[in-house]
Structure formats: structure tokens, C-alpha cells
BADO-708451 format. One record per atom (N, C-alpha, C): residue in one letter; x, y, z. Coordinates in steps of 0.001 Angstrom, whole numbers, padded with zeros to 6 digits, always signed. Each point is the difference from the previous one (the first is absolute). Example, Ala and Ser with C-alpha at 12.3 -4.5 7.8 and 13.67 -1.06 7.14 Angstrom:
REM BADO-708451
a+013190-005690+007800 a-000890+001190+000000 a+000900+001200+000000 s-000350+001050-000720 s+000820+001190+000060 s-000770+001090+000730 
This chain:
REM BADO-708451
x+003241+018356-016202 x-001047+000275+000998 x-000310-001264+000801 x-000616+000460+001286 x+000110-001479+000796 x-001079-000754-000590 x-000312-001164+000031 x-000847-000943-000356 x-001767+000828+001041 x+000743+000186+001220 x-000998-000152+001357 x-000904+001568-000606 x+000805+000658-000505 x-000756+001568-000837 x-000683-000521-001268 x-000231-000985-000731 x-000920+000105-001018 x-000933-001773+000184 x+000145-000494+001034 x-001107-000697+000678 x-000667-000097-000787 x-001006-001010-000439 x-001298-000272-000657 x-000745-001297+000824 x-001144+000010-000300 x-001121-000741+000302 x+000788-001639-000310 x-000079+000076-001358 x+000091-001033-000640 x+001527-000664+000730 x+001055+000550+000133 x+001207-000225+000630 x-000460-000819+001000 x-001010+000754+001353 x+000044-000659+000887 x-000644-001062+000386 x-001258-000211-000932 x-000449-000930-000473 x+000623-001703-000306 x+000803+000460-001066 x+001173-001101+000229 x+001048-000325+001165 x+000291+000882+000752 x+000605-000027+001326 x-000529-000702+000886 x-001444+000164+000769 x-000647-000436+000571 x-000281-001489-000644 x-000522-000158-000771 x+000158-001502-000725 x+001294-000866+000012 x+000994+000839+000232 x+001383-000507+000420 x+000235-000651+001494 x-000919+000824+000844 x+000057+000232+001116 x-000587-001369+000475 x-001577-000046-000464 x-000795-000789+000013 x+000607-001276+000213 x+000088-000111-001630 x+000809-001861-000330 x+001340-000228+000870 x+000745+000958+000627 x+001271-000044+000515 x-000460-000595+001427 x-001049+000642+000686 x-000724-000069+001197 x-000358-001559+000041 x-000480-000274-000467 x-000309-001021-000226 x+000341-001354-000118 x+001192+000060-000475 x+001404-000714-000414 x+000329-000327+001100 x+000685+000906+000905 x+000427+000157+001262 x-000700-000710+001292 x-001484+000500+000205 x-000998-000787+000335 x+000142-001675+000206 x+000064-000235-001529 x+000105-001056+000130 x+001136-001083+000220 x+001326+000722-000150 x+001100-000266+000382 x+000480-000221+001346 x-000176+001007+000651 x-000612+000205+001649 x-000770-001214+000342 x-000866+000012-000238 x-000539-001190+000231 x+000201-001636+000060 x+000692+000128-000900 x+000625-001670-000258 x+001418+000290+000878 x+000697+001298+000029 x+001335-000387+001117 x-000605-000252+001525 x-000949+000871+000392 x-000489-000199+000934 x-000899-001320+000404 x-000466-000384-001442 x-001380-000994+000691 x-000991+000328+000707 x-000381+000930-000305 x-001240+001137+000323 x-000483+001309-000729 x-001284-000081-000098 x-000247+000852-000295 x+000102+001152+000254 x+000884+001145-001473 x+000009+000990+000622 x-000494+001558-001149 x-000778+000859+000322 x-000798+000398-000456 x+000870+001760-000136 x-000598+000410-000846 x+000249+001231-000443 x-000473+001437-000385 x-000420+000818+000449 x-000904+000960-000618 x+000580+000679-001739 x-001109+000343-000454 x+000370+000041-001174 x+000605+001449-000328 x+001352+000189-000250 x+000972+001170+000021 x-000543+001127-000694 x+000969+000994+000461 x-000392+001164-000516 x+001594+000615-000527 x-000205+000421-001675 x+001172+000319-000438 x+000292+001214-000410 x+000553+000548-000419 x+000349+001434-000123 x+001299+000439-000300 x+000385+000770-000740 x+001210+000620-000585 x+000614+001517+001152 x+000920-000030+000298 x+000385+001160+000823 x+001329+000469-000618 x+000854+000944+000680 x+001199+000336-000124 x+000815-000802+000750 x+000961-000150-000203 x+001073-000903+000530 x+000543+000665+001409 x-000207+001554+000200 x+000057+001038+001548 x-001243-000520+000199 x-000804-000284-000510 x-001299+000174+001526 x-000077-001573+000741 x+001054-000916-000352 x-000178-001160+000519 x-000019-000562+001248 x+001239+001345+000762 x+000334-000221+001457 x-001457+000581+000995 x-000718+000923-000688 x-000821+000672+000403 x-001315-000948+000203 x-000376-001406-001052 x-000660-000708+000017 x+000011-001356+000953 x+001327-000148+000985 x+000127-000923+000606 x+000175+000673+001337 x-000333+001264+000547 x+000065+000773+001494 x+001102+001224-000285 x+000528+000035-001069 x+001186+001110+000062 x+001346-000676-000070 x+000851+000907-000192 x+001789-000200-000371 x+000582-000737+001331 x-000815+000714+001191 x+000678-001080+001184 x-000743-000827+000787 x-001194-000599-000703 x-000773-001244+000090 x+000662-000867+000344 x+000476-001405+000879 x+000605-000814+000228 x-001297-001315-000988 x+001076-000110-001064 x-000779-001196-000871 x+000420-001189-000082 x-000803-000777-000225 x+000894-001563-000820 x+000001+000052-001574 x+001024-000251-000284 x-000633+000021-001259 x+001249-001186-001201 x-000619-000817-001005 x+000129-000732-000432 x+000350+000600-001222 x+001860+000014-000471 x-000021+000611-001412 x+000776-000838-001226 x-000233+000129-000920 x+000909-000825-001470 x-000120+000563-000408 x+001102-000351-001535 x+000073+000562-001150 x-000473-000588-001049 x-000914+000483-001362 x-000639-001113-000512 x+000884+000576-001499 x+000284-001010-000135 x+000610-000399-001430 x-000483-000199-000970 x+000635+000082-001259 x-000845-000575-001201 x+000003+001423-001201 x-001413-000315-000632 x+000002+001438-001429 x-000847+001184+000612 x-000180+000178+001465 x-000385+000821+000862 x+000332+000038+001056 x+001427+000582+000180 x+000365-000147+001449 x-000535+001187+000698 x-000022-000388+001688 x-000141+000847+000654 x+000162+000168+001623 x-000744-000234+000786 x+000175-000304+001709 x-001734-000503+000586 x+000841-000890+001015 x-002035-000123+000408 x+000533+000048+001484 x-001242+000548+000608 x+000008+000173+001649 x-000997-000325+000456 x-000159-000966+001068 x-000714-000383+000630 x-000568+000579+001818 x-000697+001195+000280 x+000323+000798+001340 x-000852+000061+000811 x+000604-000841+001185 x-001335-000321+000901 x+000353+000835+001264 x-001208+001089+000564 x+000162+000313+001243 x+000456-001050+001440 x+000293+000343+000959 x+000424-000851+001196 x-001119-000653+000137 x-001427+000548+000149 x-001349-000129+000579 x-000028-001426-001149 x+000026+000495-000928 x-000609-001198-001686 x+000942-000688+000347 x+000955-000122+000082 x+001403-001186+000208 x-000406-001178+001280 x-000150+000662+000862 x-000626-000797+001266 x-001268-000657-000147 x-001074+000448-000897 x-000942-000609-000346 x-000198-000851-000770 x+000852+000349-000935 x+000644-001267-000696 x+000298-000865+000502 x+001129-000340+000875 x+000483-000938+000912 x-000958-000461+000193 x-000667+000671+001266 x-000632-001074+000545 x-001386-000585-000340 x-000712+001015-000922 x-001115-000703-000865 x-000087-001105-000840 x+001060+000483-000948 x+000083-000893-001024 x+000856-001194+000028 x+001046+000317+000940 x+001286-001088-000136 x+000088-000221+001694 x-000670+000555+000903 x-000356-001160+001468 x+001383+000646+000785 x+000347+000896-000442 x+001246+000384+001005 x-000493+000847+000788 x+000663-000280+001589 x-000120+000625+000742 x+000780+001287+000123 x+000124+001270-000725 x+000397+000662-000503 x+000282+001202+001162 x+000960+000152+000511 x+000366+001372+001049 x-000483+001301-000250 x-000145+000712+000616 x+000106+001357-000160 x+001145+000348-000344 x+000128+001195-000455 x+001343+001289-000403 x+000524-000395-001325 x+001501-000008-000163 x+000920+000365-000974 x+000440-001552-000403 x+000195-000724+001000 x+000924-000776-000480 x-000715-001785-000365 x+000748-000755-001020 x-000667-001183-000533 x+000768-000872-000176 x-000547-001523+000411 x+000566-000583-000110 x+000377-000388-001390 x+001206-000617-000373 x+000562-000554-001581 x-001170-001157-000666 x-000629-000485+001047 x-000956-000322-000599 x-001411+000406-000877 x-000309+001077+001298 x-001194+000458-000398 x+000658+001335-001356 x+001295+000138+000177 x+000281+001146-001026 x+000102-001073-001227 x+000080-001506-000043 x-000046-000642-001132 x-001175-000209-000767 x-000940-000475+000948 x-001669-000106-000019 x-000449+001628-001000 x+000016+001090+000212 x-000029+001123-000736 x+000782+000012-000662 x+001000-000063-000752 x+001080-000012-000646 x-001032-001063-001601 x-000169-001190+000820 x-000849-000698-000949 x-001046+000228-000321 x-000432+000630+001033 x-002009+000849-000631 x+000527+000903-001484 x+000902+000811+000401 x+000313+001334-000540 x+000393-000750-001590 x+001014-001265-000089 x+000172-000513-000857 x-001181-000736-000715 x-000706-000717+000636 x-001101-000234-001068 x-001080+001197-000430 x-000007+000832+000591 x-000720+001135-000632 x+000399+000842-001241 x+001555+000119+000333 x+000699+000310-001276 x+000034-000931-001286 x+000210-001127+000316 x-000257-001153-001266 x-001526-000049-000391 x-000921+000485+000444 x-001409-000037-000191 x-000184+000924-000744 x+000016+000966+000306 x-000051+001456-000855 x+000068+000159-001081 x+002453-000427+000511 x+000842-000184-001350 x-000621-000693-000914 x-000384-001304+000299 x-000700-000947-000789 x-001136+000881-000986 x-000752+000127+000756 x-001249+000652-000782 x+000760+001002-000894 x+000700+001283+000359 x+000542+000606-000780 x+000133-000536-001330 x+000692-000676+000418 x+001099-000940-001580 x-000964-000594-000734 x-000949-000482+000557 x-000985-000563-000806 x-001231+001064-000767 x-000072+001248+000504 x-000937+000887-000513 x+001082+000229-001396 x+001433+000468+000593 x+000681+000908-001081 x+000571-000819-001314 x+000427-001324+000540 x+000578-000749-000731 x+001591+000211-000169 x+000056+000318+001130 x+001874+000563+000447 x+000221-001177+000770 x+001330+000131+000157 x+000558-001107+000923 x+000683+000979+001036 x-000233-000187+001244 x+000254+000756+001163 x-000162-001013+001059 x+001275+000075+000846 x+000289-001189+000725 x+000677+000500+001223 x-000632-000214+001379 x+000774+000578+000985 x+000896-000480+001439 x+000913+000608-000107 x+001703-000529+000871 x-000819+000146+001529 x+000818-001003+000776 x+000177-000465+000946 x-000404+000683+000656 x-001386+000522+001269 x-000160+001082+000320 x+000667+000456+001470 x+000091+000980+000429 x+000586+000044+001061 x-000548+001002+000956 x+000001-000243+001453 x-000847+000770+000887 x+000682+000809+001093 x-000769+001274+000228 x+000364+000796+001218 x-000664+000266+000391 x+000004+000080+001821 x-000908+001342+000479 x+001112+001676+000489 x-000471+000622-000506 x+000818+001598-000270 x-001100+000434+000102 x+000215+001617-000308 x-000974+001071+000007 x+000096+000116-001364 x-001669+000355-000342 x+000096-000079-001786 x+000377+000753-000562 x+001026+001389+000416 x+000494+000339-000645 x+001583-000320-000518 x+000299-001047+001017 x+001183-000438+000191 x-000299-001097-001222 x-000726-000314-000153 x-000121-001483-000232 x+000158+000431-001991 x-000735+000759-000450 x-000246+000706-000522 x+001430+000095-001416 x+000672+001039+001408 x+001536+000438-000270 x+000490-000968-000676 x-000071-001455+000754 x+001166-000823-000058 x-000422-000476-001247 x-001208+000120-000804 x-000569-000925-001237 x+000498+001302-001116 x+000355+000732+000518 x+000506+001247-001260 x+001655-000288+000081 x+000710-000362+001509 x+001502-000296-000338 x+000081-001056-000866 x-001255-001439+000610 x+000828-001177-000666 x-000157+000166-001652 x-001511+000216-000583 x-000280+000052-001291 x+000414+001287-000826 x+000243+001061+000694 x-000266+001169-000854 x-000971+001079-000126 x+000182+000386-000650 x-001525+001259-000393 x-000773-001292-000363 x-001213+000398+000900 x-001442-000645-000378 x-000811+001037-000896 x-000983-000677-000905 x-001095+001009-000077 x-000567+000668+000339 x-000840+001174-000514 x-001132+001067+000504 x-001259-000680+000513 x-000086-001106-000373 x-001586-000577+000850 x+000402-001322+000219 x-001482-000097+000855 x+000090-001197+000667 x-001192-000638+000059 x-000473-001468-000797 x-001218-000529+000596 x-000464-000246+001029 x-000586+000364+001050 x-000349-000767+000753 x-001096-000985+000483 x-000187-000697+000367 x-000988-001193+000287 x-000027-000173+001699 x-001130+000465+000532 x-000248+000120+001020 x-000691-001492+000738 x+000892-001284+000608 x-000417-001247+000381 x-000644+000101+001566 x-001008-000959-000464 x-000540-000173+001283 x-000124-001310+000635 x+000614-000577+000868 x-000491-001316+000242 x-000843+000024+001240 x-000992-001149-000393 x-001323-000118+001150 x+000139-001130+000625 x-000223-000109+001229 x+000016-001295+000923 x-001135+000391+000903 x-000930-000254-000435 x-001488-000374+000816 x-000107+001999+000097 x-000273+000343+001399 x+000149+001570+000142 x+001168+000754+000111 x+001075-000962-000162 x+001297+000838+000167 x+000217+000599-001659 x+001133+000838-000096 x+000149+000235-001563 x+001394+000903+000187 x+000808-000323-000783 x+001453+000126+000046 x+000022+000823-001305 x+000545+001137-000488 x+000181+001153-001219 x+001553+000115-000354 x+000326-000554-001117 x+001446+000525-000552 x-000083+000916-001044 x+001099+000719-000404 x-000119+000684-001279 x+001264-000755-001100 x-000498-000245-000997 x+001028-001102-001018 x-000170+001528-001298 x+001391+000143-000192 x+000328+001181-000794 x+001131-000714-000724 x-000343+000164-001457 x+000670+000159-001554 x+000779+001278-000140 x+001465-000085-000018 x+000382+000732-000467 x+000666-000237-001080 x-000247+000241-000918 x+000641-000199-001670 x+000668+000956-000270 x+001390-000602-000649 x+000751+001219-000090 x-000597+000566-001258 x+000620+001705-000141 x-000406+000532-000920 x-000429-000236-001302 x+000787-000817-000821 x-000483-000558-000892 x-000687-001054-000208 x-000601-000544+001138 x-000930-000649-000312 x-001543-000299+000013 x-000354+001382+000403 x-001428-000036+000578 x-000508+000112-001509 x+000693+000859-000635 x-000732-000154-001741 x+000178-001372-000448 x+001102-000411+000225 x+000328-001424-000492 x-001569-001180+000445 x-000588+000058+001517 x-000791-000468+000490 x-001270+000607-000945 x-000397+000896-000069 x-001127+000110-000179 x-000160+000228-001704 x+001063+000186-000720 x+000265-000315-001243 x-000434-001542-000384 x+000089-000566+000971 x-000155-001629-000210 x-001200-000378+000370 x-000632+000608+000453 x-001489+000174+000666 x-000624+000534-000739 x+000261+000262-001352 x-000514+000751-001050 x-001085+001431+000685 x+000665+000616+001180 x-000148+001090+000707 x+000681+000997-001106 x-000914+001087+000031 x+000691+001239-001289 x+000607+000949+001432 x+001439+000736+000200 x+000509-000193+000910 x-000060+001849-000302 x-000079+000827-001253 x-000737+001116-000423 x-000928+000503+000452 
């Protein structure tokens, strides 16, 4: 049965506390690459199906960015990092001073600049993860596209395989004075490991 069908309080409890300390991490990481302060609203997490994901970033032919790896270790699984065009551009130019175009296309720079947000958010998380569960989970080189999210999607089921039935997600917000930029950072653990995770979380998974 999926994990996302027998949900508990207490589960998400620890999730969000995941979320929290991960947020945070990042925050402050951000900060020292940048040399500025940079601030965060405090996330919102939640368990879904692994189908309703495209539906959570505008739909299957959403044109996204999105930041993905594979995380290794005694819980493998996939992490995605998916920022609308609107959040991508605000990014740019809020947080990291780029004068950021309209439409589709980016420079190798500014697709590096996100590429590295997306990566320290994943090591933040990851981090926290590993440290709630006491697993070692460690994640590969990440790599970026903008596609339509259902495309994008596809290609994380050719390279890895069957993914799991759910998906964490952690809904980021970054703040720059009144501007505010929204990604969605989604856990996908493969099948066998979401018990493995929350087995270690001394989460009763029953």
C-alpha cells in the first residue's frame, strides 16, 4: 500500500522538522556563497503520489526548470528541484543580481547560478535527512533542464527506473525584501525505501 494512503500526524511531524532544519541549512549556505543575506519562508511539506507531481508545478506541459540527482547510499532515491519561469527569473534577479530576460531561454551562466541553488538545497535537506535517520545518503552531481514537466519527468523514469509511489514534497520559498521566488523540492525514494526512512525515524510505518 502506498505510504501517501496511511499518512499519519506523527509522520508528518517529523517531515516538516526535516523540512525545517534542511531550510535552514540552506539559508545559511546561501548566504555565505552569496555574502548576503538571504532569507527563507518557513516550508510547507507534504506527502503526495508520485502522478500528482506534474500537476503541482502548472501541469505535464508546464515549461519548468528544474534541478535533478540521484541520491545514493542505504536509501536511494531521486530529488528534484522545480522552478516555474516566473520563480526562475526572480531568482535571478533578486537574489543573485542578474539581469534576467524574459521567455525560454538562459544563459550557461545563470543556468549554473540555479543549478547551484538547486544543489545546495539538496545537500541541506539530504543533510538533515541523514542526520534525523542515521542513514548515509549522499547525492550525485546534479543536473539541469528547462522542458515541460512532463517531459522532464519522463526522462528521470528512463535514466533511474521505476521510481516510487510517493513523493515528499517541500514547498521553498525565498524572500528578498517584497519579492518572493517559490520552488517545489520533491523526494522521491525508491520503493524500498520510504519504510527504510521512516523505520529509522522510529516512524511505525503500520
Amino acid at each position: 500500500m502506498s505510504l501517501f494512503k496511511k499518512d499519519s500526524e506523527l509522520k508528518m511531524d517529523v517531515l516538516r522538522e526535516v523540512g525545517n532544519i534542511g531550510a535552514g541549512n540552506a539559508a545559511t549556505s546561501l548566504s555565505l556563497l552569496l555574502d548576503k543575506p538571504v532569507d527563507m519562508a518557513v516550508p510547507t511539506v507534504s506527502l503526495l503520489p508520485f502522478e500528482a507531481i506534474s500537476n503541482r508545478v502548472g501541469g505535464t506541459e508546464a515549461v519548468v526548470i528544474a534541478i535533478f540527482l540521484r541520491v545514493e547510499g542505504d536509501a536511494p532515491g531521486n530529488m528534484f528541484f522545480i522552478l516555474s519561469r516566473v520563480a526562475a527569473r526572480r531568482l535571478l534577479q533578486g537574489l543573485l543580481g542578474f539581469n534576467a530576460a524574459e521567455g525560454d531561454h538562459y544563459t550557461e551562466l545563470e543556468l549554473s547560478a540555479l543549478c547551484e541553488i538547486g544543489n545546495i538545497l539538496a545537500g541541506s535537506y539530504l543533510s538533515s535527512l541523514a542526520d534525523f535517520t542515521g542513514l548515509n545518503m549522499s547525492p550525485t552531481v546534479p543536473s539541469i533542464a528547462v522542458d515541460m514537466a512532463g517531459a522532464i519527468l519522463s526522462y528521470g523514469l528512463l535514466q533511474y527506473g521505476t521510481m516510487g509511489d510517493d513523493a515528499l514534497l517541500i514547498d521553498t520559498t525565498f524572500v528578498e525584501g517584497q519579492l518572493e521566488a517559490e520552488g517545489q523540492f520533491f523526494l522521491i525514494p525508491d520503493p524500498e525505501s520510504f519504510d527504510k526512512l521512516f523505520r529509522s525515524l522510529g516512524v511505525p510505518i503500520e
